[in-house]
C-alpha positions in Angstrom: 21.2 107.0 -21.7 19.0 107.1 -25.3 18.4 103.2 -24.7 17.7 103.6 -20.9 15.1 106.3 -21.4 13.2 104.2 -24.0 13.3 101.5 -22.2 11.8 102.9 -19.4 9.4 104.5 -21.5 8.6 101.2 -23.1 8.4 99.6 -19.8 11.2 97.5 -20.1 12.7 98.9 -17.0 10.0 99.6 -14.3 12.0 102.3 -13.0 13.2 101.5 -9.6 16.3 100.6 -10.9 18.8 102.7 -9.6 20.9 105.0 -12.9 24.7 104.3 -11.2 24.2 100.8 -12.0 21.2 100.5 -15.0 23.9 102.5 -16.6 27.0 100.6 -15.5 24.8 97.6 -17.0 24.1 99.1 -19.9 27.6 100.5 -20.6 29.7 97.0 -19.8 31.0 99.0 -16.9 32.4 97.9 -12.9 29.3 100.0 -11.0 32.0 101.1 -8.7 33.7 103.0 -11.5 29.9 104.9 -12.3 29.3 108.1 -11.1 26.1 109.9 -10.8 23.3 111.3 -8.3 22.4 108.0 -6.0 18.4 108.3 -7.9 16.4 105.3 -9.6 15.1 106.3 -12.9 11.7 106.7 -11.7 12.9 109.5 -9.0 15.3 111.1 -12.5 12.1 111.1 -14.7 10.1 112.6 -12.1 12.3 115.0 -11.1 12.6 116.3 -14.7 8.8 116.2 -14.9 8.4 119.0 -11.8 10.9 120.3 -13.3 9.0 121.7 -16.5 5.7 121.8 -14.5 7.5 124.5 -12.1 8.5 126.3 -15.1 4.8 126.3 -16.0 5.0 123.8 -18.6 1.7 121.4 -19.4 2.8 117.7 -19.1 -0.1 116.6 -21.6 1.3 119.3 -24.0 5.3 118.8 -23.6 6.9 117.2 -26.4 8.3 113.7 -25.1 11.3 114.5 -26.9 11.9 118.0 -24.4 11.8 115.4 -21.1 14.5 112.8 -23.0 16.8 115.7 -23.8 16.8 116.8 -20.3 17.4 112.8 -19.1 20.6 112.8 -21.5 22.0 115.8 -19.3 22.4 113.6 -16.8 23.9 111.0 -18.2 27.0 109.5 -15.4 30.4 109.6 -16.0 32.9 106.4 -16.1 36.0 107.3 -14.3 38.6 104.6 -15.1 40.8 104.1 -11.7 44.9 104.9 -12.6 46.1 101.8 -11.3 43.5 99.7 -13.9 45.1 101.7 -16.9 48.5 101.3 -15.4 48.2 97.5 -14.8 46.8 97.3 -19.0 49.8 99.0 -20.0 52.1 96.9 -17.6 50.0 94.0 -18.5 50.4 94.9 -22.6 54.3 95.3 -22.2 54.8 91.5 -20.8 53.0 90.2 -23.0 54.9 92.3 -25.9 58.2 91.1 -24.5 57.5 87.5 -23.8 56.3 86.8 -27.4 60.0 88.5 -28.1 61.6 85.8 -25.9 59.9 83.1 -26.9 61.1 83.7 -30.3 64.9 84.3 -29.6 66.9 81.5 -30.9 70.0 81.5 -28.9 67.3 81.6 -25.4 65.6 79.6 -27.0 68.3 76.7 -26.5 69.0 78.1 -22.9 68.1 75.6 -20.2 66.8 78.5 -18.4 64.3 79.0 -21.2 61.3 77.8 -19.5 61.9 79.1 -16.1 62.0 82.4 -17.9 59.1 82.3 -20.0 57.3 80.8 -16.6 58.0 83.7 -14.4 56.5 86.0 -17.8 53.4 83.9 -17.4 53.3 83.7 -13.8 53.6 88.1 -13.9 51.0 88.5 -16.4 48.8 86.2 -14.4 49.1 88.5 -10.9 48.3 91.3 -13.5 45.0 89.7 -14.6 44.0 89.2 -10.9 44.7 92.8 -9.9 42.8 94.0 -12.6 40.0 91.3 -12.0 39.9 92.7 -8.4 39.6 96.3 -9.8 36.5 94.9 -12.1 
């Protein structure tokens, strides 16, 4: 949120951008997995700024540090879906036991060998492209 603010403020971002997925962007995130008010930063920045005037505060006066403070409050959340985490750890586990089998010496000299370390590929494969699709 730090970087997004003074980006804005250095006019980097013009503002219209909307925060779910500036900050999706700037966190390396799926925007789907961003959650937050549905505002561009303009509409967050002036939001905070009638903010502070309704409280009586003078714009020209207020410390630019007092309207960043109050931009980092509403910073989004990332909420990871259960069936990405699940599909990592599934994912994780293959890949733990296949480098097991490829390494056992008595499978090793089993015709069956390949056709077994195949179907290992071909399951951590579908893995990948469930979690691609969750991405």
């Amino acid at each position: 949120m730090d970087q997004i603010f003074h980006d804005y403020y250095d006019k980097i971002l013009t503002g219209d951008e909307k925060l779910q997925e500036i900050y999706a962007t700037y966190e390396n995130q799926p925007v789907s997995w961003v959650h937050c008010e549905n505002i561009t930063i303009r509409e967050l920045v002036n939001k905070i700024c009638d903010e502070f005037e309704d409280a009586g505060f003078d714009l020209d006066e207020l410390p630019l540090e007092n309207i960043k403070d109050k931009f980092m409050e509403f910073e989004p959340k990332v909420i990871v879906p259960e069936q990405y985490k699940y599909l990592i750890a599934a994912k994780n586990r293959l890949k733990e036991q296949f480098a097991l089998l490829k390494n056992i010496e008595n499978l090793v000299n089993d015709e069956h060998h390949q056709a077994i370390l195949n179907k290992f590929s071909d399951s951590i494969k579908e893995i990948d492209r469930q979690i691609k699709d969750l991405l």
